[in-house]
DSSP file (Angstrom, degrees, kcal/mol; ACC not computed):
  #  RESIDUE AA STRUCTURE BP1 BP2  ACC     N-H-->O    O-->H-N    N-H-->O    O-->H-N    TCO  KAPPA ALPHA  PHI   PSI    X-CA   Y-CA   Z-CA
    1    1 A X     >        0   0    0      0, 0.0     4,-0.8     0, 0.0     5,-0.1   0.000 360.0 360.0 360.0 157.9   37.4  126.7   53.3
    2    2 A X  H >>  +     0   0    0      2,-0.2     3,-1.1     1,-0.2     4,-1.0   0.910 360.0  60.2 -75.3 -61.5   39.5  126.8   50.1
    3    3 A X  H >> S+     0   0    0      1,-0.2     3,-1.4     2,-0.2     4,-1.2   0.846 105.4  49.1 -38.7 -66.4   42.0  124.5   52.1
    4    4 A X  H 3> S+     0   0    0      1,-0.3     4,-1.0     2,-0.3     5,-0.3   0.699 115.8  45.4 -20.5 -48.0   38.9  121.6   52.5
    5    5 A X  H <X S+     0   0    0     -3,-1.1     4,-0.8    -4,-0.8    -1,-0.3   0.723 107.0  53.3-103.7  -6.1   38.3  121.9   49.0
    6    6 A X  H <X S+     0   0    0     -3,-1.4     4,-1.7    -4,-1.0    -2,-0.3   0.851 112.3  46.7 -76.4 -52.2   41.9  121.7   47.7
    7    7 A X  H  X S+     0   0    0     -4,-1.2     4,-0.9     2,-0.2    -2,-0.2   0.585 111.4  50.7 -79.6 -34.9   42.6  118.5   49.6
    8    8 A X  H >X S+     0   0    0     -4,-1.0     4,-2.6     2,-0.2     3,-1.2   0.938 108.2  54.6 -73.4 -46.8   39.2  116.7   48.5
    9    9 A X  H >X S+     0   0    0     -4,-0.8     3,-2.0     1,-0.3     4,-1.0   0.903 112.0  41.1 -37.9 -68.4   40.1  117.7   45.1
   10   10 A X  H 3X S+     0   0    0     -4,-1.7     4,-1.6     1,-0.3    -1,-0.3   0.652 107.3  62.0 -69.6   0.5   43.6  115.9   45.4
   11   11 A X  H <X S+     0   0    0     -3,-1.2     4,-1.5    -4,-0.9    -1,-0.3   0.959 108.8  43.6 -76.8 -42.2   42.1  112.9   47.2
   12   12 A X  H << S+     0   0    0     -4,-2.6    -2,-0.2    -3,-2.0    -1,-0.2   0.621 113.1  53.3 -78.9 -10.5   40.1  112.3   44.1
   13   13 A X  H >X S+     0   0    0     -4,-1.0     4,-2.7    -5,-0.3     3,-1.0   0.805 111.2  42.9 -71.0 -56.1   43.1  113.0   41.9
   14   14 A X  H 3X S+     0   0    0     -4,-1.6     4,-1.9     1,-0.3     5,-0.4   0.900 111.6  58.2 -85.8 -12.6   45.3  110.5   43.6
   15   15 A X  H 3< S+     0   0    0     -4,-1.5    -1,-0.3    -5,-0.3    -2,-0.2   0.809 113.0  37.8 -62.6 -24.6   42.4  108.1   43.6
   16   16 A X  H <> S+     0   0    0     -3,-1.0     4,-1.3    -5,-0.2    -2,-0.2   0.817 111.8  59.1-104.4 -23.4   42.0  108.2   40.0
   17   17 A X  H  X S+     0   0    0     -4,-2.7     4,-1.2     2,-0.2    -2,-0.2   0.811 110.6  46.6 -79.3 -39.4   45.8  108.4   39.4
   18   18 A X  H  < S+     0   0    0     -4,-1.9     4,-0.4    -5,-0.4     5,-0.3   0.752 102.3  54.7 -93.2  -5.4   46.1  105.2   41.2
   19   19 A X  H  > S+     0   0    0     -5,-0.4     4,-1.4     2,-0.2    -1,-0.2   0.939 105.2  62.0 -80.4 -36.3   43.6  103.5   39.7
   20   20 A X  H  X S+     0   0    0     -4,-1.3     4,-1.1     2,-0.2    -2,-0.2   0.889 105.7  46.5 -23.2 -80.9   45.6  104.5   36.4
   21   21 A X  H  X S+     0   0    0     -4,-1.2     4,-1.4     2,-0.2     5,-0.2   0.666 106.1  50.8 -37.9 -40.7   48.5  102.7   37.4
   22   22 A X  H  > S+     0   0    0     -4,-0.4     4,-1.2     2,-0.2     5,-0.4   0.826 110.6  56.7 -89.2 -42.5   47.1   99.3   38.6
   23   23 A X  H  < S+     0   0    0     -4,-1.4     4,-0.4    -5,-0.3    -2,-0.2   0.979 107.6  42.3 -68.9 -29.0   45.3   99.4   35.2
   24   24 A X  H >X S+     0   0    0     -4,-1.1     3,-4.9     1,-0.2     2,-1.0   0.873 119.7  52.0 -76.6 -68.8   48.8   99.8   33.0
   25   25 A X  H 3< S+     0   0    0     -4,-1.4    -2,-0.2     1,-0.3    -1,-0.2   0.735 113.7  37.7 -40.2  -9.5   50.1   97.0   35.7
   26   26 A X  T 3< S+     0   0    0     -4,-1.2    -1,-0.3    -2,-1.0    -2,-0.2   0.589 120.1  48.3-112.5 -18.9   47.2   94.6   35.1
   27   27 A X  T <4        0   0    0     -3,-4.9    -2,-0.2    -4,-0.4    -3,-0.1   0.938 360.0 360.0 -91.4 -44.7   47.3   95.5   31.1
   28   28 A X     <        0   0    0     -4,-0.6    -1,-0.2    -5,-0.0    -2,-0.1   0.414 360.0 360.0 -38.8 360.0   51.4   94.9   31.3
């Protein structure tokens, strides 16, 4: 389903977006 694949997408989005953030905190 479209839904299934929409939602994986943004689990890997916010996975990488938070990985993004803890790297400016750890470079700060």
């Amino acid at each position: 389903k479209i839904s299934q694949r929409v939602s994986k997408t943004f689990q890997g989005v916010h996975s990488l977006w938070l990985g993004f953030l803890r790297a400016i905190t750890a470079g700060l």
